[in-house]
C-alpha positions in Angstrom: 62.6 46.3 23.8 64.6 44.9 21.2 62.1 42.0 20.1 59.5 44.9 19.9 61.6 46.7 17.8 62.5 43.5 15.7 58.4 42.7 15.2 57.4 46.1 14.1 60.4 45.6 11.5 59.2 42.4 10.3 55.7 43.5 10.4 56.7 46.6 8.2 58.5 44.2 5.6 55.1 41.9 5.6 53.2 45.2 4.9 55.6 46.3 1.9 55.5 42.6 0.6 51.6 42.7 0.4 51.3 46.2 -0.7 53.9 45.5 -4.0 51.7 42.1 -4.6 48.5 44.0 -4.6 49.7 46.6 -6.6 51.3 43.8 -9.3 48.1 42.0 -9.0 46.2 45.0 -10.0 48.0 45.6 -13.5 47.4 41.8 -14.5 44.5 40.4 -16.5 42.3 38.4 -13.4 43.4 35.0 -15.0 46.7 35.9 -14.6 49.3 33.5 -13.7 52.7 33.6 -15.3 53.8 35.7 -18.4 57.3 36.1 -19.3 57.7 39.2 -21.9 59.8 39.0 -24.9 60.5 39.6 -28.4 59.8 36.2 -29.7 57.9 36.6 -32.9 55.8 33.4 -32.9 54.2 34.7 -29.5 53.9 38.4 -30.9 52.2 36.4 -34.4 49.7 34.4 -32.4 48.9 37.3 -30.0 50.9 36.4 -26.5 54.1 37.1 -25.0 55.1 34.7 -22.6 54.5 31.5 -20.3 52.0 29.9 -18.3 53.2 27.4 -15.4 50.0 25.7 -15.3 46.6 25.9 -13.4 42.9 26.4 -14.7 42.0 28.4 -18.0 39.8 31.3 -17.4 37.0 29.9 -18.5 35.9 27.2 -16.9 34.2 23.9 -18.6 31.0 23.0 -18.2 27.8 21.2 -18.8 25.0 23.0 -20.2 21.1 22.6 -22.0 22.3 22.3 -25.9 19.3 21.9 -28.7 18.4 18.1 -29.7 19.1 18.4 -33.3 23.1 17.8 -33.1 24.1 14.2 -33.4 25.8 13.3 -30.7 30.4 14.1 -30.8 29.5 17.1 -33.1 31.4 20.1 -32.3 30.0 23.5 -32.6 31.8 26.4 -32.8 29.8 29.7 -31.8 32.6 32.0 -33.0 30.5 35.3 -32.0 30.4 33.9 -27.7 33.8 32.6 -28.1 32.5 28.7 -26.9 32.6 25.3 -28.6 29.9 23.1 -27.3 30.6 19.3 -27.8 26.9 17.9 -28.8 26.7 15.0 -26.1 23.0 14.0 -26.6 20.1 14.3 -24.2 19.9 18.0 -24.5 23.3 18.6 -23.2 26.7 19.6 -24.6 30.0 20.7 -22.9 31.1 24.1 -23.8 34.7 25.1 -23.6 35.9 28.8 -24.0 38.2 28.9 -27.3 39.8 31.9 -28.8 38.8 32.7 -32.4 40.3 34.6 -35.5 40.9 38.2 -35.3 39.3 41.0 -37.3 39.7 39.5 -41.0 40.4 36.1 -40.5 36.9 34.5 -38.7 35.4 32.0 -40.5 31.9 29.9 -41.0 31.1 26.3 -42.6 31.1 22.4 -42.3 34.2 20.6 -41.7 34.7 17.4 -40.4 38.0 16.3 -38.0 40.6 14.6 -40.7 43.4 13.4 -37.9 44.6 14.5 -34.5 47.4 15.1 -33.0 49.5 14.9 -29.8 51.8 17.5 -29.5 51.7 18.6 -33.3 54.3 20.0 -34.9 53.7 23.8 -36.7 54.5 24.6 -40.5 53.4 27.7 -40.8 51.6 28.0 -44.6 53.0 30.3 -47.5 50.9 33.2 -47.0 51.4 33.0 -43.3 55.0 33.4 -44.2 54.6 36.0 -47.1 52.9 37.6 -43.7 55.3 37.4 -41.7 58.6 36.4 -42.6 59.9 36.6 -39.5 58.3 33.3 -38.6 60.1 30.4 -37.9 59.6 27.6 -41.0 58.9 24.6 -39.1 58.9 24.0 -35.0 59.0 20.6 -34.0 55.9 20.1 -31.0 56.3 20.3 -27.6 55.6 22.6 -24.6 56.8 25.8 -26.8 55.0 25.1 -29.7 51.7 27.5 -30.1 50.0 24.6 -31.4 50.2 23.0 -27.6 49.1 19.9 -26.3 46.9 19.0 -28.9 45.3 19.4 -32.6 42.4 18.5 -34.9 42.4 19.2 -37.8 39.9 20.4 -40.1 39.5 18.7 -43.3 41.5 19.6 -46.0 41.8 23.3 -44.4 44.6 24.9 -42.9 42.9 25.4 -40.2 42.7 23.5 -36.4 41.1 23.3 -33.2 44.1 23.2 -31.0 45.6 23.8 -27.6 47.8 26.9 -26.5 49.8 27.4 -23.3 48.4 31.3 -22.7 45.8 30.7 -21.3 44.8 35.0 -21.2 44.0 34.4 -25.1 41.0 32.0 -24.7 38.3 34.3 -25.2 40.1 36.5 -27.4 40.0 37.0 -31.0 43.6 36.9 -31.9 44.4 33.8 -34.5 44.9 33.9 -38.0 41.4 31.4 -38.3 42.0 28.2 -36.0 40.5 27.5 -32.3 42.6 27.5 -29.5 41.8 25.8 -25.6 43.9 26.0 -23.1 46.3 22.9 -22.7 43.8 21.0 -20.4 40.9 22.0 -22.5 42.3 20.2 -25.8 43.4 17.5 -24.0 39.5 16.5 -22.5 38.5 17.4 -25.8 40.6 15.2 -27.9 39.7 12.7 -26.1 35.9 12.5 -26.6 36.1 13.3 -30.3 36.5 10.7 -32.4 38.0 11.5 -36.5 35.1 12.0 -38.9 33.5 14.1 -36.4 31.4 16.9 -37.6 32.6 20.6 -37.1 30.0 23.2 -37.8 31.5 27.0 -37.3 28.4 29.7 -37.1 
């Protein structure tokens, strides 16, 4: 009698556990996998609010038919599908899902990669501060900065293909003008690119 009683209790917990999960699960985004809210204003500036423990991005990598006419290590940036395809000859190019600039601050031309960076420090640029104040002046690079794992930069620009630990932004529109991968994105793509490269955003 009593270990029945004691298995409909545990059974019942079980039950309340699941329910609460699927309920939780329901209000997240489906790539989903750890945000922390907050008032920090470099998330709220580059359109997140928390952090990401790791995993896959939400869009996943991959090979695909690419026209001919690219030279091989060019990077295009198809700003309107959210991708960058890496040209890698043969008809084919790996595409990676970026996220873009918001309304206002999207972009088109020619650049070509002037340096690259592991874990790049951020300086955010005068009118990014006459913006928003509230930003921080300089933040030394690491696991917190929004610039994440790695950056290239674009010519003589302010702008940059770079990494970002929220991984529920890649497919968004949300920066003020650069790329963003996910952290494992930038990493596989900084290291098939070589400086010099050509950047060509439609």
């Amino acid at each position: 009698m009593i270990w029945r009683l004691a298995l409909s209790l545990i059974c019942a917990a079980s039950f309340a556990i699941v329910a609460t999960t699927d309920a939780s699960a329901q209000r997240r985004p489906a790539n989903y996998d750890q945000s922390v809210t907050g008032n920090d204003p470099v998330a709220n500036f580059f359109g997140f609010g928390g952090g990401y423990s790791g995993g896959s991005g939400p869009i996943a990598r991959t090979t695909v038919s690419f026209p001919d006419n690219y030279r091989p290590g060019t990077i295009v940036i198809r700003a309107g599908e959210r991708r960058l395809y890496l040209v890698l000859g043969g008809g084919q190019a790996l595409r990676y899902g970026i996220g873009v600039g918001r309304d206002g601050f999207g972009w088109s031309g020619v650049k070509r990669v002037s340096a690259k960076r592991e874990w790049p420090s951020w300086t955010p640029p005068a009118q990014m501060l006459r913006r928003r104040p509230d930003l921080p002046r300089h933040m030394a690079g690491g696991p917190d900065n929004p610039l994440g794992a790695r950056a290239l930069y674009l010519g003589s620009s302010l702008y940059r293909i770079h990494g970002s630990n929220e991984p529920e932004t890649i497919g968004q529109a949300v920066s003020s003008g650069c790329f963003r991968l996910t952290n494992e994105d930038v990493i596989d793509l900084y290291a098939r690119v070589q400086v010099g490269a050509t950047v060509i955003v439609q």
